[in-house]
N, C-alpha and C positions, 0 to 999 in steps of 0.2 A: 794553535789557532783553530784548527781543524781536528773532527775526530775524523775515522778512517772508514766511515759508514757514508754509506751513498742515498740517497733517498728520490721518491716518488709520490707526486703529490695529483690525485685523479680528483677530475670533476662527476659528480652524481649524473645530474638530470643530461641526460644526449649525451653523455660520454662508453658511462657504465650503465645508469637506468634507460629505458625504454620509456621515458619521460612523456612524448607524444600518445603515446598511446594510453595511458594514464590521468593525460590533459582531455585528450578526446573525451572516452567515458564519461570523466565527471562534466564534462558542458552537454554531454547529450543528456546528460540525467537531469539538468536543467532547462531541457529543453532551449540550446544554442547548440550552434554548429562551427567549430573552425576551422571546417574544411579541409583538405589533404594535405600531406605533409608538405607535398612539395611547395603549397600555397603557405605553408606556415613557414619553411624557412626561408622565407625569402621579404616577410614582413621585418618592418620595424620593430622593437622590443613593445611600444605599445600597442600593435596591432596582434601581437601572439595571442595575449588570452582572452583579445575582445574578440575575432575572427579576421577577415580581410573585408576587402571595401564591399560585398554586397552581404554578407553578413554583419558587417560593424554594427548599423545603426540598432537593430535589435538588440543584440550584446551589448551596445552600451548602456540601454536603456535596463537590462538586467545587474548591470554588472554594479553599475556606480551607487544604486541602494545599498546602506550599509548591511542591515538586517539579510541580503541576498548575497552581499559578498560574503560572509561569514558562515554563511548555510555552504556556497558555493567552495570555499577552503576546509568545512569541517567536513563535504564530500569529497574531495579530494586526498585527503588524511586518509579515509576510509578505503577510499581505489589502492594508494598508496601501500598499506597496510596489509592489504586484505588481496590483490591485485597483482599489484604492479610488478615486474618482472624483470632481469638482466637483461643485457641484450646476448643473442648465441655466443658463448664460449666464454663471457666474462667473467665466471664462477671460475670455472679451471685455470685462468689469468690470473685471479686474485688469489686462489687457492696457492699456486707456484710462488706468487711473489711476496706474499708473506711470509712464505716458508725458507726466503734465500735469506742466508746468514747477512747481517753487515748491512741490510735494505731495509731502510727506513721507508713505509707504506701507510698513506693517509689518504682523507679525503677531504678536501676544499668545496663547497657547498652554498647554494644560492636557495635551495628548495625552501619553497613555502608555504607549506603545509604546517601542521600545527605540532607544535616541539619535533621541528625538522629530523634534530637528530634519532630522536626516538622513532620514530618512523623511518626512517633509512635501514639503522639499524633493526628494524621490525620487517624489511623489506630484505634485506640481506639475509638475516637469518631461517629468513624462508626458502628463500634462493639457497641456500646451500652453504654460503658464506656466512662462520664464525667471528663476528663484528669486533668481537675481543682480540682479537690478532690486527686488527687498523694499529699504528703505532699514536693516530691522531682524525678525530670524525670533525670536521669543523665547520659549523653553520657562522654563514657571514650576510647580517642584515645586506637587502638589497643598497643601501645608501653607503654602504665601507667598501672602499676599492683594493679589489682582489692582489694588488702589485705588493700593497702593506704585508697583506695575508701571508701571499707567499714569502716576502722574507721576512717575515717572523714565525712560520714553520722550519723553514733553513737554519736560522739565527738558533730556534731550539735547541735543535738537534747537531749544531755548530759542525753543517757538513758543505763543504766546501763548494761552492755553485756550479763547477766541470764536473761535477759529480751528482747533480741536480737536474730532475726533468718534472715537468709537468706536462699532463695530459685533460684538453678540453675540447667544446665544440664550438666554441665563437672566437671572433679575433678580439673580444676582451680579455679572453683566456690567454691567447698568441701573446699579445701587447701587456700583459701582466709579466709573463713567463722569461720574456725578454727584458723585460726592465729589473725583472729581477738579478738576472743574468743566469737564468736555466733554461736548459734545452727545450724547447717546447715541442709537443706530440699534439696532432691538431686533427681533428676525425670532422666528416661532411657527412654523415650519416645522423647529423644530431638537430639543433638550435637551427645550424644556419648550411646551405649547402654548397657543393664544392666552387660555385661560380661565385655565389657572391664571396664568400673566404679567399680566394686565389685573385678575381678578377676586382671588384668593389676593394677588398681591404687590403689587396698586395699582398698576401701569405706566399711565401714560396711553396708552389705546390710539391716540392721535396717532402717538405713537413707534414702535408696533410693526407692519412688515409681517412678510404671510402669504404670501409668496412669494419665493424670487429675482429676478425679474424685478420685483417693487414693492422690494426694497433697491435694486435698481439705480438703476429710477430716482428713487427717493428721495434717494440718494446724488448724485447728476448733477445732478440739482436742486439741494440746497445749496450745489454748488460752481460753479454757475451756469453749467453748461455743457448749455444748452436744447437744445440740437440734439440730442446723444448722449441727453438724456435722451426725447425723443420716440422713440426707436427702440426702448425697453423697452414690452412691455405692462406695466401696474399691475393692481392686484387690486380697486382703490379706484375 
């Protein structure tokens, strides 16, 4: 019924990439502003990439031409590209965990940029990370719900769900991950932050680290590799 492979399924933008800052750039280069992160994660999903409330009505006014949205995504491809960056220590993260036998390692993906995947992958291998070593790179229109996703990456790879984690930075991630029935890994350092995650959407704050360096080794931990996991600082 099961193979004897364990697997990891990471979210791109605010998990692994450094997505805000990638988002910033390109609305400055259009002359809008979204303001600080901490103002961005605490917006509703339509308020992220128009700005918050005394920036909105400008951004909207920019954003809902089609001819400026399209300008606005084919600079953002470009950031991405050319840009955009891991966050600290997630190259040697991915690095390690590709390289463990029996660990199934992919990416589940909302990015919107243009041929998402090609761009990640063009972003990775800038970074350091060999994109040919993902077991699965998977862009999922914003309108297909992540919970599918995840088990039919599982379903693939016919690995058994106690043996199954995912790692994201919203509680659509959390609320996927669970319904899947895999472990969820939940970081406040990304989309959304640790108050509204724990407090707003009820995450057990057990789940959720406030750094890279506490995914890591929280991650390393679970799959019980003690040694790699001591060489991460924790936040805990």
């Amino acid at each position: 019924m099961y193979s004897n492979d364990r697997l990891i399924i990471l979210d791109a933008d605010g998990t692994t990439v450094d997505a805000f800052s990638a988002i910033d750039k390109t609305f400055a280069l259009h002359g809008m502003n979204i303001g600080p992160l901490s103002g961005f994660q605490k917006r509703r999903h339509v308020f992220k990439y128009l700005g918050g409330v005394k920036e909105f009505p400008r951004n909207l006014r920019k954003q809902f031409a089609r001819q400026k949205r399209s300008r606005l995504i084919a600079t953002m491809t470009e950031v991405y590209r050319e840009e955009g960056h891991l966050y600290d220590g997630i190259a040697q993260l991915l690095e390690r965990l590709t390289g463990e036998p029996g660990l199934r390692v992919g990416i589940v993906t909302r990015n919107i940029t243009r041929d998402p995947v090609a761009t990640l992958e063009t972003l990775f291998r800038r970074e350091g990370v060999d994109p040919s070593r993902f077991h699965f790179l998977v862009h999922l229109p914003l309108a297909l719900d992540k919970l599918d996703a995840f088990r039919a990456v599982r379903a693939q790879f016919e690995v058994n769900p106690a043996l199954s984690f995912a790692c994201g930075d919203e509680a659509t991630d959390y609320q996927a991950a669970v319904g899947a029935g895999i472990h969820p890994f939940i970081v406040s350092y990304g989309f959304e932050d640790f108050e509204r995650l724990a407090v707003r959407h009820g995450i057990p704050e057990e789940v959720i680290s406030r750094s890279p360096a506490d995914l890591s080794a929280r991650l390393l931990n679970a799959l019980g590799l003690e040694t790699d996991a001591a060489n991460f600082t924790t936040s805990s």
